[in-house]
Steps between C-alpha positions, in 0.01 A plus 500: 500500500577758164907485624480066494311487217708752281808302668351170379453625160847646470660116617229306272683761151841471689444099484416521110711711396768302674717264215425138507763336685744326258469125469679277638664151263267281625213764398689457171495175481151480563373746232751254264253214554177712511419682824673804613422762789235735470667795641177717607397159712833349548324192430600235201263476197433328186697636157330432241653278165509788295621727710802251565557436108516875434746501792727263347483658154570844653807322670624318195464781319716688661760172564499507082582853522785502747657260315459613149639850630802346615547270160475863304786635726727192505428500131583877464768498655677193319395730194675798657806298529483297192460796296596805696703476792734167366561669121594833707781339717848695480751278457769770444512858480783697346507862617138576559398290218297181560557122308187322593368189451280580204788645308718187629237232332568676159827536457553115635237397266706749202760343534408122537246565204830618339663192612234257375505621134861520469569155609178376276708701186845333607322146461380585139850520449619167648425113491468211675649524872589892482167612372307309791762684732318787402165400484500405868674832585215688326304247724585574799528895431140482385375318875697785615326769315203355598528462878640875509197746501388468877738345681686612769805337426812746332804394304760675679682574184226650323442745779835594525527601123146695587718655767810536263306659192309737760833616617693566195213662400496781759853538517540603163548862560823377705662418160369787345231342311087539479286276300161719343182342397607569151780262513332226700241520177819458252658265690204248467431583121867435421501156684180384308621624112623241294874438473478701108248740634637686754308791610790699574813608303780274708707685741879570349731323690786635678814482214740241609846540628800377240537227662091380579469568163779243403293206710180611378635439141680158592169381647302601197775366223447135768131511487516516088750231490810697411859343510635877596335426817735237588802707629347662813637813602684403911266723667196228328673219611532669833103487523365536166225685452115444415375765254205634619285802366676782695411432857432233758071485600440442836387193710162687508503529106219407281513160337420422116151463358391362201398836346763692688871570506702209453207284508613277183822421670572125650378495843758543785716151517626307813850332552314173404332673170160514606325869542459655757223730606585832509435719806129475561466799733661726287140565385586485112283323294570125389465308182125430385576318242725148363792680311481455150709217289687551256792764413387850605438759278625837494215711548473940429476681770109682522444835575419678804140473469483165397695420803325629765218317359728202484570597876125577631367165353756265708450685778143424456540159455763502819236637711285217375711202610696653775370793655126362522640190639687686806223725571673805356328827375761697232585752826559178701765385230661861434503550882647143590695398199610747259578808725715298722661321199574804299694653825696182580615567103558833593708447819665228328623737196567767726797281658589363167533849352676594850786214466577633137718270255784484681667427870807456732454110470765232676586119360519344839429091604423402862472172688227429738474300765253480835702513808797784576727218627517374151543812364805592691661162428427554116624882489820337718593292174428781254767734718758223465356379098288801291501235234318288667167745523349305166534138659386617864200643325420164314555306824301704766290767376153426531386735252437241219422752258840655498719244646596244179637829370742557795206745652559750235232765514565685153470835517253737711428871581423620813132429625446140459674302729446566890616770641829342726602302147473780323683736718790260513520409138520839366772592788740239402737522240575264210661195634401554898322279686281601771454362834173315561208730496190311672135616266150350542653267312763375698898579516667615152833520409554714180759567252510774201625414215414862299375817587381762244417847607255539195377150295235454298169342668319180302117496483489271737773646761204880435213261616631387780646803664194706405296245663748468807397894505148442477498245773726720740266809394234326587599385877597868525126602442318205744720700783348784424157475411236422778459126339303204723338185464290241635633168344847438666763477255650172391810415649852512324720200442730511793793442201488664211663373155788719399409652124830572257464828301336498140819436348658216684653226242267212430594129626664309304358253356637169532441152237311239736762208554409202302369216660568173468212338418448521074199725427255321318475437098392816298460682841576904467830578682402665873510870504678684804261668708591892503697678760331736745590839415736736625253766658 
């Protein structure tokens, strides 16, 4: 009887301490509506009203929470994104060092904030149909600016001058050159001193070569109106000369500013006469103000104090309409702008100093054409008819902007026409004509009228070598830096339009043939619209 009843006993706490067995969904169901199983009786019973409300609270409760969890992550992480992971994006990285997104929105919006006050300045200067030109450029630069900061969206060619100043910038040491802090902090006071208050004692300039010197005092007897000036020396009539102030800036080179060098000149002017706006991503400061009317005044030059101040309070103002605008600290601008700037001057004076003031240059003309079949039939008359090289050119070169001359090139050095050209051209002696030579360009045939071992180079002829240079230097240097990027780059033009050297004679101009119709009474006589240029 003891072993059953301690048996019992230890089934009866086996049975208790056993778990209720789970419930099934109609058990579920039923507690829903108000009865559920009692699990110690496995029978239903009543739940109360209260007992079900807290029930439901509990349950809502913790719906509410679920979901308000998940709204704080989905709304983190579009935070994250928005403000973290999106502004962080590489788009390009150049030897280790990252362009991101961030530093992408500021130098777009730079450079269209940049945009939008020069063009506003340009229509102070204009009327009627011109000025609104202008207006609606500034326009449309201005939705620009303001659809930049945080989109995803890249202008290819903005990146790729990112790209361009990133690399010229580390392969400095390649040409010899290093850029301090020091400089970078000179550079930008210089650019924002007034045109009379430079901070800096200008840089001599290299003393010109007899006969430089001879152009650069032609140009300057021109300028003042000087009847000496008439009688050009042959190598100006060749491809005179523009006087500039000792050496060619590069495409990267700071603009004018109202406050800074050359900011009271005229603004840059257009075939057509209107200004044009100078290069906004250059990163040089732009007008702030309407230029003033009247005659200018010659004004002293201040000292160095006064122009530093001179310099330090536009800069300040500069960082108030531009830089705040892009979203651009001072270390932004120095790191984005200015450093890269000052080392495309750099590079660019480098070459010029490199090419010197003089060159073995040939006086050579070429004909163009697209297809090698013509070609060969055109260099078949020249064999039987040299004389005829002038008239072929007229007929069927499609270079237009040497062919009305007979496709007379002027003179050029080596270095700025492509590389089969050139190697032709400076092989061939005075009065030989080459067979056709096929380019990018399509199929030459070229003829060399002069060759000089040593010939003076114009101002123009030193930019555009030295920037040949710069451009060849510069391919050199993507081959051999570790450079990548994310935006694919835009596509060339599967033709390409044939440029004549610097120094190429202009059109001529022709009178427009008079028609027959009588112009009206008191009507002003129609002007001829101007010939493109040579180059």
């Amino acid at each position: 009887m003891a072993k059953s009843s301690k048996s019992s006993s230890t089934s009866a706490r086996s049975s208790k301490q056993q778990p209720p067995p789970p419930q099934s969904w109609q058990d579920k169901l039923r507690s829903l509506f108000g009865r559920e199983i009692d699990p110690t009786t496995g029978k239903p019973r009543r739940v109360s009203r209260k007992e079900r409300d807290d029930r439901r609270t509990r349950n809502l409760f913790i719906a509410f929470g679920v979901l308000g969890i998940g709204a704080i992550l989905l709304l983190s992480g579009a935070a994250m994104n928005e403000y973290f992971l999106k502004p962080r994006k590489v788009l390009a990285t150049v030897e280790g060092t990252d362009i991101t997104r961030r530093d992408y929105w500021k130098y777009r919006q730079h450079t269209l904030a940049n945009q939008v006050l020069q063009y506003r300045q340009y229509a102070t200067m204009l009327t009627g149909q011109q000025q609104q030109q202008y207006l609606a450029m500034a326009q449309q630069a201005q939705i620009q600016l303001d659809d930049t900061w945080g989109s995803t969206s890249v202008d290819n060619a903005t990146l790729s001058r990112m790209v361009d100043d990133l690399v010229i910038v580390e392969s400095l040491d390649t040409l010899g050159l290093s850029i301090s802090d020091q400089q970078v902090d000179d550079f930008i006071a210089e650019q924002f001193s007034g045109l009379n208050a430079p901070v800096f004692s200008p840089t001599p300039t290299q003393t010109l070569i007899p006969e430089r010197a001879e152009w650069a005092t032609q140009t300057a007897m021109a300028e003042a109106g000087s009847p000496e000036a008439v009688e050009a020396s042959p190598e100006a009539v060749d491809g005179s000369p523009v006087a500039v102030d000792g050496s060619p800036t590069a495409s990267g080179s700071p603009a004018a500013v109202s406050g800074t060098p050359a900011a009271e000149s005229a603004s840059p002017q257009a075939a057509d006469g209107t200004p044009e706006a100078t290069d906004p991503n250059a990163g040089s400061p732009i007008p702030m103000a309407s230029p003033a009317e009247g005659t200018p005044q010659p004004t002293a030059t201040i000292g160095p104090e006064d122009a530093r101040a001179t310099s330090t309070a536009n800069f300040d103002l500069y960082q108030d309409e531009i830089l705040d605008l892009s979203h651009m600290s001072v270390s932004d601008y120095r790191r984005l702008v200015a450093e890269p700037t000052l080392a495309r001057q750099m590079v660019n004076n480098y070459f010029v100093q490199e090419l010197g003031q003089s060159a073995e240059q040939v006086h050579a003309r070429h004909i163009l054409v697209g297809t090698q079949e013509l070609a060969d039939s055109l260099y078949g008359q020249l064999q039987e008819d040299p004389d005829l090289f002038e008239t072929l050119a007229e007929e069927a070169s499609v270079d237009t902007s040497t062919a009305p001359n007979g496709g007379d090139l002027g003179w050029f050095p080596r270095g700025i026409m492509v590389a089969g050209f050139e190697d032709v051209a400076f092989s061939l002696a005075p009065g030989d004509i080459s067979e056709p030579v096929q380019t990018q360009f399509g199929w030459h045939i070229i003829q060399v009228i002069e060759h000089a071992d040593d010939r003076a180079l114009t101002d123009a002829q030193i930019q555009q070598a030295s920037q040949a240079n710069s451009e060849r230097w510069l391919e050199t240097q993507f081959d051999a830096l570790d450079v990548s990027s994310s935006v694919e780059p835009t596509p060339t033009q599967s033709i390409e339009q044939f440029v004549a050297p610097a120094d190429a004679p202009h059109l001529p101009t022709t009178a427009p043939e008079p028609t027959p119709a009588a112009s009206p009474a008191g009507a002003a006589s129609p002007v001829p619209a101007a010939s493109p240029a040579g180059s």
